[in-house]
Structure formats: C-alpha cells, structure tokens
N, C-alpha and C positions, 0 to 999 in steps of 0.2 A: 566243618562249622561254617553254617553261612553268613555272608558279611552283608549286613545295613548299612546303609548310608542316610545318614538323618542330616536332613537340608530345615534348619530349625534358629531363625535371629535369637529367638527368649533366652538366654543363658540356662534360666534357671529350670525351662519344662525343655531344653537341649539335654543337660544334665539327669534330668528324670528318665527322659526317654532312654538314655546311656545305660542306667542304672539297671531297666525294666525290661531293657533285649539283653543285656550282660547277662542278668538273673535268668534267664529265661535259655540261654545257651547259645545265641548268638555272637558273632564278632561286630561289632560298631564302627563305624568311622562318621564322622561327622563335619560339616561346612561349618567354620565360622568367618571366614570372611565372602563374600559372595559374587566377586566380580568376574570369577572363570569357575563359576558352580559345575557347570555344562563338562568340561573339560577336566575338572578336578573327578567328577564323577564317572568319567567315561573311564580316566587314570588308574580311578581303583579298582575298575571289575566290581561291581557289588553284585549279591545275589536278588538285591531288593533297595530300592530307594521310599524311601520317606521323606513329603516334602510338602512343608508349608506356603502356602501362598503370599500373606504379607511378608515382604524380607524386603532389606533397607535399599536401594536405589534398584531395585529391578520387579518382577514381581512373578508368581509361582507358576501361573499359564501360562509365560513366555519360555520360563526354563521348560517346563513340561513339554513344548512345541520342539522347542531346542534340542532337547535330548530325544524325543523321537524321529527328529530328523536324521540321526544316526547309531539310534539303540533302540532295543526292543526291552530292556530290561525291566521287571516288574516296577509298577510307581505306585504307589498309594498316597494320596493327597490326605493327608491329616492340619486340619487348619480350623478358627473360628469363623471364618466366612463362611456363612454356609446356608446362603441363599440360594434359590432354586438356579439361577442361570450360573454362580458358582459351581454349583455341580455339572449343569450340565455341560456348561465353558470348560473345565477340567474333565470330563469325560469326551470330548469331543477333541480336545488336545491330546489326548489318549492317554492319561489315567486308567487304571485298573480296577482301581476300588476309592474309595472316598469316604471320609470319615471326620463327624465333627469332634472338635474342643468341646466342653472340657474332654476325656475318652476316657474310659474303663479299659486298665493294663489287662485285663483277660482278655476282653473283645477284642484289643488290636492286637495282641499274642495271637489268639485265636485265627486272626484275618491275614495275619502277614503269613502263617501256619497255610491257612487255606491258599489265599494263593501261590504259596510256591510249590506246593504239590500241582496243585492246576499248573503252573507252567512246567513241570517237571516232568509231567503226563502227557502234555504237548507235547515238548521236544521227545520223548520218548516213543510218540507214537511211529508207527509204519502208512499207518490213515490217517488223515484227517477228515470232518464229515461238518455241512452247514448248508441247511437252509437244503436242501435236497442234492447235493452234489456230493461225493465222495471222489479223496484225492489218494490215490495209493504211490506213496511215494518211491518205495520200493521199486515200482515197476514203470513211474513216472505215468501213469495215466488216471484219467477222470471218468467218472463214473454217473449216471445221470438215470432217470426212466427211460430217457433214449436211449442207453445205450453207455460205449466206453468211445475212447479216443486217447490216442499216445500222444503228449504233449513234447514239445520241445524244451530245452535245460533250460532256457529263458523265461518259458511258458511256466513251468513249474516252479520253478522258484519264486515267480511272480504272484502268483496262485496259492502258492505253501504261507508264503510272507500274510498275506492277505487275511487266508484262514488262520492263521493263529491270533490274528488279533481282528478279527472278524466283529463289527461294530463301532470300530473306528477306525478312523480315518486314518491313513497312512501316507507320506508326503510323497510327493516326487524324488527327493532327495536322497530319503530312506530305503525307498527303491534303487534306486540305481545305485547305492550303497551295496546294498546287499546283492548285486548283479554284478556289479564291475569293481567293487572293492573302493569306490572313488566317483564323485560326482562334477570332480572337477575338469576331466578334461573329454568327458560324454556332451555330445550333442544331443539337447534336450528331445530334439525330434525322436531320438530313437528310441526314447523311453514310449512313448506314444507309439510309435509303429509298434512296438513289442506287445503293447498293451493293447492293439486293434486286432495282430493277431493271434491274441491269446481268446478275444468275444470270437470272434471268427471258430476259432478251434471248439471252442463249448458248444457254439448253435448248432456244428455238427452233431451236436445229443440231443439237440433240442432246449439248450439251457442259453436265452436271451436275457439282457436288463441284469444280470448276477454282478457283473462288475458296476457301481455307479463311479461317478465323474463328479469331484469336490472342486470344482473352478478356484484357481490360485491356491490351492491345500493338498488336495492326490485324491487317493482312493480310496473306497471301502465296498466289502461286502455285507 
C-alpha cells in the first residue's frame, strides 16, 4: 500500500483529502504543523507527496526546493494558486505534476495513479532515453548517433539522476547527495570537475549542450 503524504494547513480539505486516498487504497500521513515539513517528510519515506503552497510561516516553493535538494520522491503541488508563474515556479522547483483547487477526487486519484506507475517504470527500467541519448545502465554506457562510450560510476549516476527527472532542475546538493551519500563534507569543486567530465565523455558521441548549467540552482537536461 502506497503511503501519501499530504502537506495541507486547511483542516477541513486536510481531512477530505485523508478521507479520498483512504477510500481509494492508499496509506496517508499528513503535516500539521509545518516547521520541519522537509524533514518530517523525508522521515516517513512516502511513495508520494501532496503539497500545498500557502502554509502558515513558510511557503510550498521553498519546501518543494528543500525536499529536492535531497529526495527525488514524487510531488504534486495541489493548491488554489494557480497563476501562470505558480506553475511554472513549482515546476522548476521540481514538482511533477500540478493541480488546481477546487479538484475533482477522480482526476487527483487518477494523477497520483499516473504518476507513480511513471516513477515505478523509471526506477524499473534497465534504459533510460531523452532527447536523443540513451543511457543503458546495466552496462553503464551512453548511446548517441555517434556512437557509444562507457561511462564512469560517477558519470552515470550523474547522468541516470539527471534522466529521470529530465526537465528540471536538479541542485548541486541533490547531486552530491546521491554520489557521496552526504554533501557536507564534499568539496564543492568536485562536483563540477565530475560534471565537466561527464560533457567531455558525451562529445566523444558527438552529444554537446545536453547537460545545461542553472547558476546558483544545478542542473538539468
């Protein structure tokens, strides 16, 4: 049974939402107080986060920044903000899906359904493929119209990280998270040299410009 975690101030559409994944076959946990959201969430392992933007002294972009700086776990932003740079603010802080108030319990059934087969398909895969590159993980190498090349453990997991959330942005943090287990006692440099020769390693296929550079944010493909 997979577990939600609904990050939600309103008591009373906290409780609804409780009500609508229960019924629906999911496990629920829920924030109500909100000053170690980040931490509280990371504590329970969720299979899926749910998460409002207004929430009382903090506010839904920063946790979303927050929790990607050291999880990839699915997020769907459900909130009544839902002006254009809303969206696109939370999709660049790396949400996955986004969805306005008031919401129809089918459609967000349906979307929290959808995305976790997509991430499930992910993590399952032996490939991954974007944008004309294929990464065979299995055998740790990349694949291009130029050609292949055997990456190193750094290289691919940098690579792997990247592709699965291909379209946003991913921190430095998050990185070196997921490379050294810990970002606290990495010298930032080497996150960068790792990342110079991971372009390096692609042009050998002929694949230039694939990784961009988000000054003060990380990466994305």
């Amino acid at each position: 049974m997979a577990l939600i975690y609904v990050v939600e101030d309103d008591a009373a559409i906290r409780g609804e939402l409780v009500e609508v994944l229960e019924r629906n076959g999911f496990e629920v946990a829920a924030a109500t107080a909100f000053d170690h959201v980040v931490e509280d969430i990371i504590a329970a392992q969720p299979a899926l986060v749910l998460l409002d933007l207004t929430l009382p002294g903090t506010d839904g972009q920063f946790i979303c920044r927050e929790l990607r700086a050291s999880s990839d776990v699915p997020l769907i932003v459900l909130t009544s903000r839902v002006t254009e740079i809303d969206e696109v603010m939370s999709m660049t802080m790396g949400a996955d899906d986004f969805i306005a108030k008031p919401y129809r319990a089918r459609v967000l059934v349906a979307r929290i359904q959808a995305l976790l087969r997509r991430t499930s398909d992910a993590e399952g895969k032996s490939t991954l493929e974007h944008n004309g590159l294929t990464l065979d993980l299995s055998r740790s190498v990349a694949r291009a119209a130029g050609g292949e090349v055997e990456l190193t453990k750094n290289e691919m997991r940098i690579l792997a990280l990247l592709m699965r959330r291909a379209g946003t942005i991913v921190s430095r943090e998050a990185l070196m998270r997921d490379l050294w287990d810990s970002d606290a006692f990495v010298d930032d440099n080497t996150l960068t040299v790792n990342i110079n020769r991971l372009r390096a390693t692609l042009e050998k296929i002929g694949v230039s410009g694939y990784l961009t550079t988000h000054r003060g944010r990380g990466y994305a493909v």
